[in-house]
C-alpha positions in Angstrom: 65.1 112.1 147.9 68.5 110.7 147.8 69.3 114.5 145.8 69.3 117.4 147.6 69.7 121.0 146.8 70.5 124.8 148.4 67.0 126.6 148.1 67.0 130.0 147.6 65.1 133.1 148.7 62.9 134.6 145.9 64.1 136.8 143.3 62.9 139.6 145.3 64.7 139.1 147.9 67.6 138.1 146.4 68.0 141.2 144.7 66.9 143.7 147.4 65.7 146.9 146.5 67.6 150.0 146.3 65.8 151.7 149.2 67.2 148.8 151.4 71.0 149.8 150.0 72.7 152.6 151.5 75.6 154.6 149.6 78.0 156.6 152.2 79.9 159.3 150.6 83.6 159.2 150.1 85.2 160.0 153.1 86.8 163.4 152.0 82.6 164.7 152.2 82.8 164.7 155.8 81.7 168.6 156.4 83.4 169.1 159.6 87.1 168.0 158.0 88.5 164.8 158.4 88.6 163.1 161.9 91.1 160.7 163.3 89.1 157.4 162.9 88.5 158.1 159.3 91.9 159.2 158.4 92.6 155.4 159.4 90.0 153.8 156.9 91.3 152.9 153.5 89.6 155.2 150.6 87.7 154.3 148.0 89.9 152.7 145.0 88.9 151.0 141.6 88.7 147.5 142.1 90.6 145.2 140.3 89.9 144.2 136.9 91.4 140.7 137.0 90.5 138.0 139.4 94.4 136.4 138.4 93.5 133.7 136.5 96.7 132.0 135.0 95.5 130.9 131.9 92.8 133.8 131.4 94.5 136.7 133.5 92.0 139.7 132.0 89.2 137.4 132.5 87.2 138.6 136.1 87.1 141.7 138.3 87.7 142.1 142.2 86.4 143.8 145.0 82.8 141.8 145.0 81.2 139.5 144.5 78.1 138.4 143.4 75.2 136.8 145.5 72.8 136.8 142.5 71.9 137.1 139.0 68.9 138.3 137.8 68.0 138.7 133.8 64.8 139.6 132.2 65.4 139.3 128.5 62.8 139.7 125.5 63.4 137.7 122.3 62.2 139.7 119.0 61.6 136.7 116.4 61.5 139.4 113.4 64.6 141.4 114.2 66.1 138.1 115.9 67.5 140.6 118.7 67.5 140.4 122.4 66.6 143.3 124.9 67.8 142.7 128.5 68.3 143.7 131.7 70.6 142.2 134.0 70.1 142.7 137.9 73.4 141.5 140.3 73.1 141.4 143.8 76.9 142.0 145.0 78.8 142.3 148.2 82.3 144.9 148.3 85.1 143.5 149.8 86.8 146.7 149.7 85.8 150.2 149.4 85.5 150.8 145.7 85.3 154.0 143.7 84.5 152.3 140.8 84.1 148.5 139.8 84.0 146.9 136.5 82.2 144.2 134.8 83.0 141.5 131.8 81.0 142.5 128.9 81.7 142.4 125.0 79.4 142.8 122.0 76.6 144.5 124.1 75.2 147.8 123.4 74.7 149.0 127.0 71.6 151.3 127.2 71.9 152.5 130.7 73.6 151.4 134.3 72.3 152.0 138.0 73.6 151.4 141.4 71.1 151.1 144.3 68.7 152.2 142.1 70.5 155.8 141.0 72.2 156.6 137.6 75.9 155.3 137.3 78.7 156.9 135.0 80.4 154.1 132.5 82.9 153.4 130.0 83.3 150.0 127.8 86.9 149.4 127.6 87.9 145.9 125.3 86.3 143.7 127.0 85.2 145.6 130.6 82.3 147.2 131.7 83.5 150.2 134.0 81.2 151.8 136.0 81.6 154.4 138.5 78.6 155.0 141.2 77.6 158.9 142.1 78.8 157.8 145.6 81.4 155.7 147.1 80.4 151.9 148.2 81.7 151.1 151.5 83.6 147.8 152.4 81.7 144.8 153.1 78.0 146.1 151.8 75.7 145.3 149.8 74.1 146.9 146.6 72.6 145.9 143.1 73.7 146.6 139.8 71.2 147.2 137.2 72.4 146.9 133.6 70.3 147.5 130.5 71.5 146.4 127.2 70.9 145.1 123.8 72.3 142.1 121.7 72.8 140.8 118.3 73.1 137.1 118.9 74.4 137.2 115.3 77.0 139.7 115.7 80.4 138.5 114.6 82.7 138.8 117.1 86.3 137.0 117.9 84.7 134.9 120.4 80.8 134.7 121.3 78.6 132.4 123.3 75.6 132.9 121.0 74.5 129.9 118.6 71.7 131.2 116.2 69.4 129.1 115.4 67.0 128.9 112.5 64.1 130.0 115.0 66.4 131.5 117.7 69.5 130.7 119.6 71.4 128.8 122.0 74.4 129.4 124.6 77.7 128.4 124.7 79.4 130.4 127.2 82.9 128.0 128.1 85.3 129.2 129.2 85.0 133.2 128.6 82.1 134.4 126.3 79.2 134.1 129.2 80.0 138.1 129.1 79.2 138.4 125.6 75.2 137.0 126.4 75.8 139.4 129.8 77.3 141.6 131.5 79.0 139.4 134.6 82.1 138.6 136.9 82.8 135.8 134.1 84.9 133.5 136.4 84.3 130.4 138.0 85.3 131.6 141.0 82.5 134.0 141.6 79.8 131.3 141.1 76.0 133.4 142.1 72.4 132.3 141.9 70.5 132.8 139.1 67.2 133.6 137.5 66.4 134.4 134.4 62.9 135.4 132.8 62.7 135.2 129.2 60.2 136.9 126.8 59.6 135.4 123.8 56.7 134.8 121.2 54.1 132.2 122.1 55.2 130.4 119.3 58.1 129.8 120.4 59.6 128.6 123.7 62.5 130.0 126.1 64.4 128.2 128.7 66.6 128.4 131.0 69.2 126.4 133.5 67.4 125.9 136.7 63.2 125.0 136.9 60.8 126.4 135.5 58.9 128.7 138.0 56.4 131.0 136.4 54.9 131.1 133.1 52.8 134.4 132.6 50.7 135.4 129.1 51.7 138.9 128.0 49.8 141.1 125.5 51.1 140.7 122.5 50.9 137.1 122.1 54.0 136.7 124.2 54.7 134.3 126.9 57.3 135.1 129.9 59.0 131.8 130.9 61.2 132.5 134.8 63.9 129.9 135.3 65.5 129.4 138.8 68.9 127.8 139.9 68.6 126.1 143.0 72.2 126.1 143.6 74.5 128.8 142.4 76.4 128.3 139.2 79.2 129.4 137.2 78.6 132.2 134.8 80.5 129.4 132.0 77.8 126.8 132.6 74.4 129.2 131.9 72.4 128.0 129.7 69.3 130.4 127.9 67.4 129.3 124.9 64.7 130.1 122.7 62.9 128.2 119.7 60.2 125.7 118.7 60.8 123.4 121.9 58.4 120.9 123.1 60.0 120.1 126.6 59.9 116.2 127.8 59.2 115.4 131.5 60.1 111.9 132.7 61.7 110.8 135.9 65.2 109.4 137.1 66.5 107.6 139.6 64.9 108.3 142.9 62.9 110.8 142.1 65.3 112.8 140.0 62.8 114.5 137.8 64.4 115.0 134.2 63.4 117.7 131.2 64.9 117.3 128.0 64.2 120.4 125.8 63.6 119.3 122.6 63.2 120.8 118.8 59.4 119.7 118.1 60.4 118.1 114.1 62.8 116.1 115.7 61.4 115.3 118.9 60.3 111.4 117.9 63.8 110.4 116.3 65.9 111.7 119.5 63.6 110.0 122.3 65.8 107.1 122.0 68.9 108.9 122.9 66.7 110.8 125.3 65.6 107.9 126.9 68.9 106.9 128.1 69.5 109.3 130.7 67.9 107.7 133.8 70.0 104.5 133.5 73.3 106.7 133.1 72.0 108.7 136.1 71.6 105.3 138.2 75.4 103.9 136.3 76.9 106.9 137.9 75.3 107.8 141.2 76.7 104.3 142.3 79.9 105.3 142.0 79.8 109.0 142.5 76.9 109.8 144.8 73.4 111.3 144.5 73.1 113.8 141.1 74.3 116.7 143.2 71.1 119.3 141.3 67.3 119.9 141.3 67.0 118.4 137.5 69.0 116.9 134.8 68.1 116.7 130.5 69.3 117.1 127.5 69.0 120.3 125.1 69.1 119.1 121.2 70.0 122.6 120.0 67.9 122.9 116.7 71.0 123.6 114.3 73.8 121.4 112.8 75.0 123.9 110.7 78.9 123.7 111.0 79.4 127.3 110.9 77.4 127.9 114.0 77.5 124.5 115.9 81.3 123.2 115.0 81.1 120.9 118.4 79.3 117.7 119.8 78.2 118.9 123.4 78.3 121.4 126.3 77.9 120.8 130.0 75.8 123.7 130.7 74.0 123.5 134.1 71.2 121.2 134.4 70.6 121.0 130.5 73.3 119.4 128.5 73.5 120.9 125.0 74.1 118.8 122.0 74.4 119.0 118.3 71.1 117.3 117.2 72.4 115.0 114.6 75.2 113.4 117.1 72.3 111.6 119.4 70.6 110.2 116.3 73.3 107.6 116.2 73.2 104.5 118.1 73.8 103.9 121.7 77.6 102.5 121.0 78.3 105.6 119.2 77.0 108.2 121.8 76.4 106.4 125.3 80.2 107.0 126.3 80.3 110.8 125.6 76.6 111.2 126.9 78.6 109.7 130.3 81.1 112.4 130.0 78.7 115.3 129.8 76.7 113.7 132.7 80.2 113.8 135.0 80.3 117.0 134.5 77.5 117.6 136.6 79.5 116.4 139.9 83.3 117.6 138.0 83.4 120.8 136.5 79.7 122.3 137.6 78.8 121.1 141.2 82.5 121.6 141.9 83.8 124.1 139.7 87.5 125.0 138.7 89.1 127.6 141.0 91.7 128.3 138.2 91.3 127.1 134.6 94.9 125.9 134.7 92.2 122.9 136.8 90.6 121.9 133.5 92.1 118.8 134.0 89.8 118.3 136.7 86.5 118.7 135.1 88.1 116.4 131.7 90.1 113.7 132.9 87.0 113.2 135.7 84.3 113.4 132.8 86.8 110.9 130.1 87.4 108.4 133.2 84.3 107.6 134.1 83.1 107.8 130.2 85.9 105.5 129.5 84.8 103.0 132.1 81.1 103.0 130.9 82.2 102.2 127.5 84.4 99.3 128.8 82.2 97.5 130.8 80.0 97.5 128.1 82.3 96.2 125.5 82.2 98.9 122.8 85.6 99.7 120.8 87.1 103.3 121.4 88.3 105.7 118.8 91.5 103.7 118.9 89.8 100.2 118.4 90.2 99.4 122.3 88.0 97.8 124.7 89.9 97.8 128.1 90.9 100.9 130.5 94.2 98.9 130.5 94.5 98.8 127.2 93.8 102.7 126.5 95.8 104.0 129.7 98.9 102.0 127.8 98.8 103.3 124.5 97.9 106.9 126.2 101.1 106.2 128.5 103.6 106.0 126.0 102.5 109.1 123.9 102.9 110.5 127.6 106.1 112.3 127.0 105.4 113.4 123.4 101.9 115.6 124.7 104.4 116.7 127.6 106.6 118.0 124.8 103.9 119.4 122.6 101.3 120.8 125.0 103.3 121.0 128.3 102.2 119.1 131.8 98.3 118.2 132.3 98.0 120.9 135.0 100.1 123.3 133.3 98.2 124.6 130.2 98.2 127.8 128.6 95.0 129.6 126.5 96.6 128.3 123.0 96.5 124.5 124.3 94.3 124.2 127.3 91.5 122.0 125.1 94.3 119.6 123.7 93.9 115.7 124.6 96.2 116.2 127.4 93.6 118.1 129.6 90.9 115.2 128.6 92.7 111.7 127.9 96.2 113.0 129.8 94.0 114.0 132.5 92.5 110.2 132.7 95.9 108.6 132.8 96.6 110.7 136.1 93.2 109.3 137.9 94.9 105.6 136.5 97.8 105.7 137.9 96.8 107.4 141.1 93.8 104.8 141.9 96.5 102.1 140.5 98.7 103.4 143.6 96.1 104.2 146.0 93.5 100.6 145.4 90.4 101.5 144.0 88.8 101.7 147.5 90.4 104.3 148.4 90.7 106.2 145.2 86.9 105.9 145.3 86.4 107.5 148.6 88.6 110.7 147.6 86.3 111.0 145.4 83.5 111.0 147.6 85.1 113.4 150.1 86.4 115.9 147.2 83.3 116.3 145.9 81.1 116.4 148.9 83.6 118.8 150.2 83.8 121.5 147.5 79.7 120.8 146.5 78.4 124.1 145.0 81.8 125.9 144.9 85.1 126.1 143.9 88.4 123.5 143.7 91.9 123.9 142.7 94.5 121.2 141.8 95.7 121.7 145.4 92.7 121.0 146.9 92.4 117.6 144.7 95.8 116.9 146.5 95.2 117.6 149.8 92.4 115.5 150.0 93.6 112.6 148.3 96.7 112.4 150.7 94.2 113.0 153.8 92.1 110.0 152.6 95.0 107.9 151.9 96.6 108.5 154.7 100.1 109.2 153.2 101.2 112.4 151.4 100.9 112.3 147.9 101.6 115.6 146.6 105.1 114.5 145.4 103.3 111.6 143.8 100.7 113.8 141.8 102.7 116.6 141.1 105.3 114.1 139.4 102.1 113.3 136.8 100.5 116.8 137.2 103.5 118.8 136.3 106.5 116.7 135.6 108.1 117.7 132.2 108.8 113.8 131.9 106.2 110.7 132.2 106.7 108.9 135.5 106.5 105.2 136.2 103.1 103.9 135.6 102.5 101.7 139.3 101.8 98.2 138.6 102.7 98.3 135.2 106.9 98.2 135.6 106.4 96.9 131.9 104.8 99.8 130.4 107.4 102.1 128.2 107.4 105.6 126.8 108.2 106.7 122.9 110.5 108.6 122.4 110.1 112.5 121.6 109.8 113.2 117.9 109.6 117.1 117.4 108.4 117.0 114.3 104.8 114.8 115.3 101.6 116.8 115.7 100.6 117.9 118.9 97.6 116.8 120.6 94.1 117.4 119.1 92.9 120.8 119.6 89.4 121.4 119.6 87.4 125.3 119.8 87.4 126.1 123.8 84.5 124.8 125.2 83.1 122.6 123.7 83.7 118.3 123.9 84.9 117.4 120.6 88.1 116.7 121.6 86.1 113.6 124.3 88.4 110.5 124.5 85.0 109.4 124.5 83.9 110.5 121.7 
């Protein structure tokens, strides 16, 4: 297979047991005082409820991190609540006294470290729990939370989408804490299973493969999911209703699942059936799909109120408003490109900061952008060349500078404005127009091969395209990245800016996380 993938142990082993976990006591237990060599160590201190993110600084916690997810949840169809227990497999990096957790919305029921009964406190939007011993630097232990959720609860930002017959997730870029409890930042990407309970009338799913389907009392069916490659808590996808799921296969093996609401399931197969040849479009200019499986997820609602966006890149399984991919090909293959990036841009390589948007956006709007051109179809604008687009987007340049700062330099009010999506585009222009397209397309290849199933920052994106090119380019693409002023477009000498107007409306905002605000669109 041209595809390849990080296997992972079983769950079981993942996880560990808590026999296999040892807790030392605090180092002021020692009976016989305290000797030299532990008057050295460091002593247990809370970690860190913040992993420093400049756009989202509450949004993560320190001192671990976590190998593994594991969450058993059970679906009630009558009370429409969840029950679930979620399992982490962590690592300290310090010595911690107590550690927290992201969580909102979630009625904990009970917490346990290696297996014995923790103390805890839900404080806005953290999950603090303090273990009946100490955990040591650099070991490892589990977490075991049990909880309850209202999928329906009204909250000031959620990742739940109720459905008719269940629900969806939508967890970009900080609610995945609000379906679990979770170190809810990129940067602590963690393998993940997730067994689901539901009715037999209905089906769950999950991001990942399907791996075991067992028939419970009750008329309920068990459905474990498995990520072969560890993911982002933003990109987790877990779903329940009346699915029927479509198997076909992809490019080179690729096998694909679409999940798909059984009424509708005959008058979406022809957007459905467009994913292998965007698969093949974009592996010849990106690389093999970087994951075990690929589909889409029709989410079985259109109801504004709980679906007010188009698409989501969750991980392996797309999700999409149902009534956007009954359209025809012209209307939808450009944005059904975007999501597909995303795959390499944003999930295989995730943003180390989410100042890095740009990097998952302008990635996923370029090469969505160039699919619709070389087909011919007219953009939003009424264009139908990358020329023609990058122009008109260069000379509102200095007017999106103005009214939602530098591409690279967003803040949580504007970081889904055009600028991250369409502003982000005109960068990867202007640097390939500088660079040739040869070698534009090999940074590319190196940046994503070298940050595969991790984490990326603007820097990094830098580094590697002046290693490739040969030449140092950080003065270059920090002009574009974070110039208060629109730079000279290279090859284009012709190519002018408007003028600043303070009184225009500022680039198109759209509800974080979700693709309405596509180029592509």
């Amino acid at each position: 297979m041209r595809y390849r993938t990080r296997l992972t142990a079983p769950a079981a082993a993942l996880l560990g047991t808590a026999a296999a976990t040892t807790l030392a006591p605090s180092a002021h237990a020692a009976s016989g005082g305290t000797s030299k060599s532990a008057s050295r160590k460091k002593q247990p201190t809370p970690g860190a409820e913040t992993l420093g993110d400049s756009v989202y600084p509450s949004l993560g916690n320190d001192g671990y991190r976590v190998a593994a997810y594991h969450l058993d949840l059970a679906y009630d169809a009558t009370t429409k609540l969840v029950e679930g227990e979620a399992t982490l497999r962590v690592r300290t990096t310090q010595a911690l006294s107590r550690l927290s957790l992201d969580a909102l919305g979630l009625d904990i029921r009970s917490v346990r470290v290696a297996g014995r009964t923790a103390t805890y406190e839900q404080v806005d939007e953290k999950l603090r729990i303090t273990p009946d011993c100490a955990l040591p630097a650099h070991t490892w232990t589990t977490i075991c939370v049990a909880y309850g959720a209202d999928p329906r609860r009204a909250l000031a930002h959620t990742a739940w989408v109720p459905t008719p017959d269940g629900f969806a997730v939508c967890p970009q870029p900080n609610s995945a804490h609000t379906v679990f409890p979770c170190n809810d930042h990129p940067l602590d990407k963690a393998d993940l299973t997730v067994r689901i309970t539901v009715p037999s009338t209905l089906r769950g799913v999950a991001s990942g493969t399907l791996v075991r389907t067992e028939n419970l009392a009750g008329d309920r069916t068990a459905y474990t999911y498995r990520s072969r490659s560890p993911i982002a808590t933003e990109l987790v996808q877990i779903t329940v209703g009346d699915y029927v799921v479509k198997d076909r296969q992809g490019p080179n093996g690729l096998p694909l699942r679409d999940v798909v609401p059984v009424a509708r399931a005959a008058a979406l197969e022809p957007a459905l059936a467009l994913t292998p040849g965007l698969v093949a479009w974009l592996e010849q200019r990106l690389g093999a799909y970087p994951f075990e499986t690929y589909g889409l997820l029709p989410c079985n609602s259109d109801d504004p109120a709980a679906f007010d966006f188009t698409g989501l890149e969750t991980q392996t399984l797309t999700l999409y408003k149902p009534n956007f991919l009954l359209q025809e090909e012209k209307k939808i293959g450009s944005h059904m490109m975007h999501e597909l990036v995303h795959s390499y841009f944003g999930n295989s390589v995730s943003p180390g900061n989410w100042a890095d948007l740009w990097l998952n956006e302008g990635h996923a709007d370029f090469y969505g952008l160039l699919y619709r051109y070389e087909r011919g179809w007219t953009d939003s604008l009424g264009l139908t060349t990358m020329e023609a687009r990058m122009k008109d987007t260069y000379a509102r340049g200095d007017q999106w500078r103005h009214d939602s700062g530098p591409v690279a330099a967003p803040n949580e009010a504007n970081l889904f404005d055009s600028q991250r999506y369409v502003g982000g585009v005109l960068v990867l222009y202007a640097l390939r127009e500088f660079v040739g397209e040869a070698t534009f397309g090999a940074i590319e290849h190196i940046f994503l091969d070298r940050y595969r199933n991790a984490t990326a920052t603007t820097e990094d994106y830098i580094s590697v395209a002046s290693e490739i090119a040969g030449q140092d380019l950080s003065g270059f693409l920090r002009e574009w990245l974070y110039g208060t002023t629109t730079p000279r477009m290279p090859n284009h000498p012709d190519w002018t800016v408007t003028p600043v107007h303070t009184s225009l409306t500022a680039p198109r905002k759209r509800r974080a996380g979700h693709h309405d605000n596509s180029a592509t669109l």
